[in-house]
Each structure stands twice: as structure tokens, then as C-alpha cells.
N, C-alpha and C positions, 0 to 999 in steps of 0.2 A: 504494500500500500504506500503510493508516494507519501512524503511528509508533509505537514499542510504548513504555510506561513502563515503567521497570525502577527496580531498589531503594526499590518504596514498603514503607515499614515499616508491621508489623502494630500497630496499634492498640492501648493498653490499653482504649479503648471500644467495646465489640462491636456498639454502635448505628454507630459509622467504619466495621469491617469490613465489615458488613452491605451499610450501602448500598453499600458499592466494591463488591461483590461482587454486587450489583444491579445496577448499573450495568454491571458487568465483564463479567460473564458470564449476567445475566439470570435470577438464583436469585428463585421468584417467580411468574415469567414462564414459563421452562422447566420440564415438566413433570418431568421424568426428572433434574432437578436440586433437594435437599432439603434442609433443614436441620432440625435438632432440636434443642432447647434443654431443659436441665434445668438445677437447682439443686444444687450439690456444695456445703458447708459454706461456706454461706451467698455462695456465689459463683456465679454467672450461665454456662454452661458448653453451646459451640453447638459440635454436631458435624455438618460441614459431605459430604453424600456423591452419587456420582451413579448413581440405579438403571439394574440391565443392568450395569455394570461392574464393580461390586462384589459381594463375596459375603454376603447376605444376614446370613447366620447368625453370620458374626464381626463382626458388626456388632450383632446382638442383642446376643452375648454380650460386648462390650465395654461396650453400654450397659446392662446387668444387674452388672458389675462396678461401672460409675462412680459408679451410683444406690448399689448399696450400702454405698458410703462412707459417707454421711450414718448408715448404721446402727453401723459400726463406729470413725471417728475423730471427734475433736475439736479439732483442732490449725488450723485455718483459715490460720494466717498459713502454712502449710508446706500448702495445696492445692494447688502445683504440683506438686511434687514427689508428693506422694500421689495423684494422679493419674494421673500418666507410670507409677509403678508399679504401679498397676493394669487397663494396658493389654497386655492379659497378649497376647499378639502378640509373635514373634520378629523382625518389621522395626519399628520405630518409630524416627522419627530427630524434633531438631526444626527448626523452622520460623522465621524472623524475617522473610521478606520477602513481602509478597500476592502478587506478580506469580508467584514459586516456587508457594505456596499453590497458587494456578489452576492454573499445569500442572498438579500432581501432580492435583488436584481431578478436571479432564476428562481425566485418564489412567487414573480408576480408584481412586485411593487416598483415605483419608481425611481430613480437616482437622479439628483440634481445637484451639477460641478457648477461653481462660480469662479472665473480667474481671479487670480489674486487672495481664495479664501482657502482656507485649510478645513473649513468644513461644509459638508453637503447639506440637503434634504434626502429624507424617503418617504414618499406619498404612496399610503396603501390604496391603490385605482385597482387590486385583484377582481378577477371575473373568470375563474374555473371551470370550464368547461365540463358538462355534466347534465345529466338526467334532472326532471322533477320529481320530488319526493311523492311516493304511492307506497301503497298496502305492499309488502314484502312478499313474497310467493312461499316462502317457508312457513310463515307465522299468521296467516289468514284466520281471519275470526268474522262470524255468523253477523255478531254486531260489537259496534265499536270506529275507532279512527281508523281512517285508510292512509295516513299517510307513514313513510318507513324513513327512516335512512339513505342519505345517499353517497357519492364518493365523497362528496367537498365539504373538509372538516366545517369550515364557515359554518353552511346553512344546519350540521348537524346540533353544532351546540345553542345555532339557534331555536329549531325546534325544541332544544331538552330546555332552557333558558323558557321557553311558552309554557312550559306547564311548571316549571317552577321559580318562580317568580321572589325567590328570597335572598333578601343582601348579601345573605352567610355563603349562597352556591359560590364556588369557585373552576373556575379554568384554569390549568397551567399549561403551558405552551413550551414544547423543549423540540429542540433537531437530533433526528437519529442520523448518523450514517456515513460515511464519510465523502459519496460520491453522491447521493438519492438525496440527502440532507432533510428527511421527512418530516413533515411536523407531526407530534404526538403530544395529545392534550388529556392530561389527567384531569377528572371532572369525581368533585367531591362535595359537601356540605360540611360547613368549615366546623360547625359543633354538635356534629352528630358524627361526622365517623372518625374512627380511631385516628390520632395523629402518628401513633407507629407504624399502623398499616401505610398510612399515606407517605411517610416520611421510605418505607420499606419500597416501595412502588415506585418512587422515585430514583433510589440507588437502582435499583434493578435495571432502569430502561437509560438511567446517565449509565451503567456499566457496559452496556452493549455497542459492543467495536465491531463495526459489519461495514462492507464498502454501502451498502443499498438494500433499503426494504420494498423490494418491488415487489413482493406479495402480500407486504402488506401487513395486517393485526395477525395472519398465521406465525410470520416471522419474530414480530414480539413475542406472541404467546412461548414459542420456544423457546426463547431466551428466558422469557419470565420467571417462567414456574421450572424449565428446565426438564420436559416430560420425559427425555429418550423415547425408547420403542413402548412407555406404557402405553396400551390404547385408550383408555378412559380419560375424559375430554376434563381437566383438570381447570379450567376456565367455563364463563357458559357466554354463549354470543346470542346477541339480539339485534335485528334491525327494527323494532319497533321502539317511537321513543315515550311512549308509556310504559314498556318494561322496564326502560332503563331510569325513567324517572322513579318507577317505583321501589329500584332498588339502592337508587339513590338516598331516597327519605329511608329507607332501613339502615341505610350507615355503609354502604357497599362506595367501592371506588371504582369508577366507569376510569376506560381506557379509548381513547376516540383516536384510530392514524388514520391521518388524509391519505385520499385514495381507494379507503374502508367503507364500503355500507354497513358495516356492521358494529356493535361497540364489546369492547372485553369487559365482562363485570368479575369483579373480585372481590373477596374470596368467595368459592361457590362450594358446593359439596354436592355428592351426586344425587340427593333429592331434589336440588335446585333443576334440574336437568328434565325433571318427569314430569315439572309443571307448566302449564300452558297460559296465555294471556286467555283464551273462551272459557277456562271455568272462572274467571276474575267477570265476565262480561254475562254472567248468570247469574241467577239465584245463587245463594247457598245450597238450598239443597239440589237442584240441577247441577252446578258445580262440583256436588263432592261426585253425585252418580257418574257425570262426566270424569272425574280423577279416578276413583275407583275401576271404571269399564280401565282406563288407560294402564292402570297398574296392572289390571287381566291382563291386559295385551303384552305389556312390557313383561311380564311373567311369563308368556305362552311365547314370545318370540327366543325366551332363555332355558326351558326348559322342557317345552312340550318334546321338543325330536328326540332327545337324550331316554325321558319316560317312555315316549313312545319304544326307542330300540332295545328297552332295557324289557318289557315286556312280550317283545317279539324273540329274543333271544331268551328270556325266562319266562313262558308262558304260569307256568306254576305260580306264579306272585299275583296273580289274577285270579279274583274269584270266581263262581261259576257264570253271574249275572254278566261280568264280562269278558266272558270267552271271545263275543266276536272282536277281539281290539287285534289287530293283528295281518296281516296279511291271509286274503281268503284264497289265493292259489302261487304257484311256487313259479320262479324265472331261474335261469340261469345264471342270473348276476346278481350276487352277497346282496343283501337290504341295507349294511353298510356303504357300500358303492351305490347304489340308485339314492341316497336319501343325499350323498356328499354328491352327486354328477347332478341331481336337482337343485341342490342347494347354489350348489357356481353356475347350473343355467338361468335362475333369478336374477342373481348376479349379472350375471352377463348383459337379461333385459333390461336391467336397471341403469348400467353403464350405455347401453343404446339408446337408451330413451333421454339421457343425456345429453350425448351425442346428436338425438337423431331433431331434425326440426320437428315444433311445434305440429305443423297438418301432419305429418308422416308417422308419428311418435303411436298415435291413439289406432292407426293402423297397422302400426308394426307390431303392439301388443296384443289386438286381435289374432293375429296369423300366429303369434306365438303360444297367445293362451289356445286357441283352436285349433289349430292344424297341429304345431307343433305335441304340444302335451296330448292331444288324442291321438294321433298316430305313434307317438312312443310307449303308447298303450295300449295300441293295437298291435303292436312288432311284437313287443315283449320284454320292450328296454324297462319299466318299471309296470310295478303293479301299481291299481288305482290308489291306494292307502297312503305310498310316498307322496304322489304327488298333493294328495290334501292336506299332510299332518307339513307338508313343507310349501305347501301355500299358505297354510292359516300361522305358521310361524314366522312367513315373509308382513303376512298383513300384520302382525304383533311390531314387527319394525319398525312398519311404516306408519303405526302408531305412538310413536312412541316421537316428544316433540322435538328432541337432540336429534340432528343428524349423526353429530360426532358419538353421541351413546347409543346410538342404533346400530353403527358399524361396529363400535366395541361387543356388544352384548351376541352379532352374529359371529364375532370370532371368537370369544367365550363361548358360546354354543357348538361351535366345529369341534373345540375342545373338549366338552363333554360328549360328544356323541362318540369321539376316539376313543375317551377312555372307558363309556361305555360298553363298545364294542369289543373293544380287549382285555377288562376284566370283571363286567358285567356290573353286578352291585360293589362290591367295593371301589368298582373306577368311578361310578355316578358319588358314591355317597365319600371318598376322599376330595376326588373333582373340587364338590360345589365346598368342602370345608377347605380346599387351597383356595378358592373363588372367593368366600368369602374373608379369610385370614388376609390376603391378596390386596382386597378394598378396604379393609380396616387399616392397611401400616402406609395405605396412601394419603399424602398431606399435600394439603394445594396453598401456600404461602401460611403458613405452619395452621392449619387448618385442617380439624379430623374429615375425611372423604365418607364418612358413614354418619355422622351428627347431624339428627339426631337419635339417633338410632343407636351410635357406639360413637364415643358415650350417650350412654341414655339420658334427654332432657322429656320426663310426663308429656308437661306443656306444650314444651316446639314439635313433638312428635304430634301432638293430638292434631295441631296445626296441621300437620304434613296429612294425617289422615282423612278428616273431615273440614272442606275449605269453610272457615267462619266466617259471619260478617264483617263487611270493613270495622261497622262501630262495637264489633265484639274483639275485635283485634286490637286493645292497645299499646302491646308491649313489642317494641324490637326484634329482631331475632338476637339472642346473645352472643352467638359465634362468630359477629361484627365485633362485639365489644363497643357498641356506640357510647358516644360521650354523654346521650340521654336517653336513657333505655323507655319513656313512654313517648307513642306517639300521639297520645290524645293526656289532656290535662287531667286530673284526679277529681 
């Protein structure tokens, strides 16, 4: 990684700046990068900008102001000053050092050299190019707000800034990267959540030496938490900004990088992962039916194929009422291979249908679920049983609101079904106690991954089980540690 210069002073000769800035960043050479040069009372005046990032039109209108100075004053020894005030723009700060300059330059804002002065302006004119904010495709709710997140940090913490409207929320604003220079905005309430967590979240993402975050809050989150190959999604992501506002008021610290539709919320635990913004936009008691069906699912997508192989290879552990659980005629190929060759042909649709465009998508899973699955049941490639107990385990996935814990839990699932298959009951019944031993000694920013559950909290668990009223909810969750544990007065 070249080394960077830092504290080179701005020039009073704008032929110095120039070439640095030539050389620096290739103004010149780069199309999309320009400079403009006029004369303001009797003095040489380069405003330095980068199109696509900028907004055009405050940028006419700054240099229709600065020209028509020379019609209105005469005071030359005072052109700095007369100039800064006619940079009619509510951000303008100034400038003394190039290496500053640059960033703010390829972030969008603009540079203004005066001859003869050793310090600039920077006028944020940004205009990001980007989507309008809409309801997210992941996190779709019955009823409720449609609109989501989108790439440009700007408008996102404007939206979370609309729904909470208190002096105390704070933004902080830091550059990752050495080459990307990404902005990443930690978003907190300044006395409600932990100042260790916040002051921790901060080391964490000032310690990350990376040329470029071109992908974005994935790359963060790696550094973050530091997962390796665990697969259990040790963060949880949202592009709604009613989620994240509401887990802001819990005392939770949002993670916003430009570029990201989506926000890191911290610290989470894997219950955090199971819940959805539609039973919040329900009753209570619709809501819990709704969490409960979901926990079936998320249960049936981890455990059903594992039961099911364990009974087809021990029929004996089945009562008489059910005898029929089982395969009703014999193939050629192990029930372990049909249930693992079904299970990666999901897969595979799933990955298509990603791939595949929108009109072609809904007919390419026609032909798969029709053609495909009936005729490998007609050959002989599986019998009917596989393909139902590993459909109805696919839709347990695709219930479940995590995408990142839906992948987790089918390859915990592959893994039980191995060691089902090779040591029957003792492979299921040590399996799920490594599976669960496994999720208890995981900690997401020293945070138990099973709480509340292990450690056991009555309370937060009853929460996790049956969703209460907002006005029956006044307490926090504890595993924030907020600075005031009610969120409703006494």
C-alpha cells in the first residue's frame, strides 16, 4: 500500500496547487474531474469540482455570484473575505491542508484556491447519484411504511433523523480505506446507549487498514465482529428505517456505509434475527400467532430432514399410528443421496432465480417444480417423501426473516442429516448438543448469541415468546446495557 502524505499545506501559488493536484489525483487527465479558473478583483480564483457528484446548478450559481464581484466591490486586499461571503451555501467551512482538499474533492464537494491565500473553501454542493427510497424486497410488510434505505449515506440518516427527532441522536462521520476512502456513520442516542459499546465500535472501524470497501457494510461487518468461517450472521441488517429506528431507542448502535442500502445494528443475538417488522404492524395477538407459525418454520427448516432420516433408517422408534412416515417403495439410490441431491437442487433454483430476470424467474420455477420434480419421480431418481419433507424444509427457510440465518441453519441441517445417516440416534442426539454448545460460546461484541435464552432472562424471554404491547413494553432490553433502562416514565 503506497504511503499517504499528510499535512501538505495549500499553496499561496495556485500554479503549486495545481500540479499537486495533477499529480495527486490526475485533474487533467480525469475526465469527470475539472477545474475552473476566473478572475475576482484582480486575483486568480480556481474552483476545483468532480462531475456526477456534484450538483450542477449550485455550482453555476456560486460561480454567477463570485464573477459578480468584480461588478460590485473594490476592496482587493479584503478578496478573501468577500468571497467566502459570497458563497451563498449553508455548508462552507475552510481548508488549509491539500491532502483534506482531495478527500473532500472525490467525495463530492467543492475546493476553492484564492492566489495569494494559504487557505481555501469547501462547499458541500454533493448530489449522489442513486435510487429513491421504496419498501425493500427482503422486509415487505402487509401494512406499514414503504419506504427503505438506499445507497446514499445522506438521504439515509435523513430518513432515520424523521422518525426520531431528539437532540440527544447523534451521527458520527469517519473515512474507511485507504484508496475507497468510504464514509461510515455511526448512528447512536447519546443517553440511552452504552458509551462502551459506542466508544468499542468506534476502535473497531478506526482499526481497519483495507485499500477499499467496495462491498460495502459486508466488509465492515468482517472486520467488526471478526466472524471467520462461523456461518451464523453475528450482526443483523435492515433496510427499513423503522427497524433501525427502533432499535435505536433500545440503546442498539446502527452502522450506516455509503454505498449500503442497508444498516448494521449492534449488538444482536440470534433471537434478534427471527423477528420481523409485520408482527410489530399487528395486533399483539396476531403478532405472536405470526412469530410462533415462524419459529414452526424456522424449526422445520432445522430439523425436520434429520427426524425424518432418522426414522426411515430406525423405523422401530415409530409407533404403530405412524408406520406410514417413511418411504412407501424402494429406489436404487440410498434416501441419504436423494434427500442431499434434493436439497442442492433447491439450491441451485434458488441461485437461478437470482440470477435469472424478473418475467423468466416465475417461469423457470414452474418447469422446475413441474417437469423437473415429476419426472425424477417418475424415472426413479427419488421417491415422493424426499421431495416433500425437503420442500416443506426449503419453505421453513424461506420463512425465516434472516437471509444470512436461513443459509446458516441449511448448513447446520446438511450436518445433521450426515450424522444422522452414519450413526443414527447418537449422530442426531450429539449433532444438535455440538449445535447447540456451538451457539452458546458465540459472542457478537462480547454479547451472549443465545440471550435470552443462555443466560436465562424470565422477562426478555417472555418478550421473545409472546410479542407484547408497545404500552406493555416499558423496559429496555438489558443486553444493550442502556444508560436508561425505561422507555416509558413510571
Amino acid at each position: 500500500m503506497p504511503a499517504k502524505t499528510n499535512n501538505i499545506p495549500i499553496s499561496e501559488k495556485l500554479v503549486d496547487n495545481e500540479k499537486f493536484l495533477k499529480e495527486k489525483i490526475g485533474i487533467g487527465t480525469s475526465f469527470d474531474l475539472g477545474v475552473r479558473k476566473v478572475h475576482v478583483l484582480n486575483r486568480e480564483v480556481h474552483i476545483y469540482y468532480c462531475t456526477g457528484l456534484c450538483d450542477t446548478q449550485y455550482l453555476v450559481e456560486l460561480l454567477k455570484q463570485i464573477v459578480l464581484i468584480n461588478d460590485n466591490e473594490r476592496q482587493t486586499e479584503q478578496a478573501k473575505q468577500i468571497i467566502r461571503n459570497r458563497l451563498v451555501h449553508h455548508q462552507v467551512s475552510p481548508v488549509t491542508n491539500l491532502d483534506e482538499a482531495v478527500d473532500k474533492l472525490l467525495s463530492g464537494l467543492i475546493v476553492i484556491f484564492i492566489e495569494g491565500e494559504s487557505t481555501g473553501f469547501i462547499v458541500d454542493v454533493r448530489s449522489y447519484p442513486g435510487r429513491q427510497p421504496e419498501e425493500p424486497d427482503t422486509e415487505k410488510v402487509v401494512r406499514g411504511a414503504r419506504d427503505g434505505y438506499v445507497e446514499n449515506i445522506i438521504v439515509n440518516t435523513a430518513l432515520t433523523r424523521r422518525r426520531i427527532r431528539d437532540e440527544r441522536l447523534r451521527f458520527e462521520i469517519l473515512q474507511v480505506g485507504e484508496r475507497s476512502k468510504t464514509d461510515i456513520c455511526i448512528a447512536y442516542i447519546k443517553d440511552v446507549a452504552d458509551p462502551g459499546l459506542v466508544e468499542l465500535v468506534k476502535q473497531e472501524l478506526q482499526q481497519i487498514n483495507i485499500d477499499g470497501l467496495t462491498m460495502g457494510d459486508k466488509t465492515v461487518e468482517e472486520f467488526l465482529v471478526k466472524q471467520g468461517y462461523n456461518p451464523y450472521p453475528l450482526v443483523r441488517y435492515t433496510e427499513r428505517p423503522d427497524v433501525a429506528a427502533t432499535h435505536l431507542l433500545e440503546g442498539h448502535v446502527l452502522i450506516m456505509v455509503d454505498t449500503s442500502p442497508s444498516v448494521i445494528i449492534t449488538p444482536t443475538t440470534f433471537f434478534h434475527h427471527v423477528q420481523h417488522a409485520e408482527e410489530y404492524r399487528q395486533s399483539p395477538a396476531v403478532g405472536t400467532f405470526v412469530r410462533w407459525v415462524r419459529f414452526l418454520g424456522i424449526l422445520t427448516s432445522l430439523f425436520l430432514l434429520p427426524l425424518w432420516v432418522l426414522f426411515v433408517l430406525e423405523p422401530s422408534l415409530l409407533p404403530d399410528s405412524w408406520a406410514f412416515i417413511g418411504p412407501n417403495k424402494q429406489t436404487n439410490i440410498p434416501t441419504i443421496i436423494q434427500i442431499l441431491l434434493a436439497d442442492f437442487g433447491i439450491e441451485f433454483l434458488r441461485m437461478a432465480a437470482i440470477h435469472t430476470p424478473t418475467p423468466l424467474s416465475t417461469a423457470m420455477g414452474l418447469i422446475a417444480a413441474v417437469l423437473i420434480g415429476q419426472i425424477a419421480i417418475d424415472v426413479g431418481l427419488f421417491v415422493p417423501e424426499v421431495i416433500l419433507y425437503v420442500s416443506v424444509a426449503a419453505i421453513g427457510s424461506f420463512a425465516t426473516p434472516s437471509y444470512e440465518l436461513s443459509i446458516a441453519n441449511k448448513i447446520s441441517r446438511l450436518i445433521l442429516v450426515i450424522l444422522v445417516a452414519l450413526f443414527k440416534v447418537p449422530g442426531l442426539v450429539i449433532g444438535t448438543t455440538v449445535y447447540l454448545l456451538w451457539l452458546i460460546h458465540i459472542r457478537s461484541l462480547n454479547t451472549p448469541y443465545l440471550w435470552p435464552f443462555i443466560p436465562f432472562d424470565p422477562a426478555a424471554f417472555m418478550q421473545i415468546v409472546v410479542r407484547r404491547s408497545v404500552a406493555g413494553a416499558k423496559v429496555r432490553p438489558s443486553i444493550v446495557h442502556p444508560q436508561d433502562l425505561r422507555k416509558q416514565p413510571s
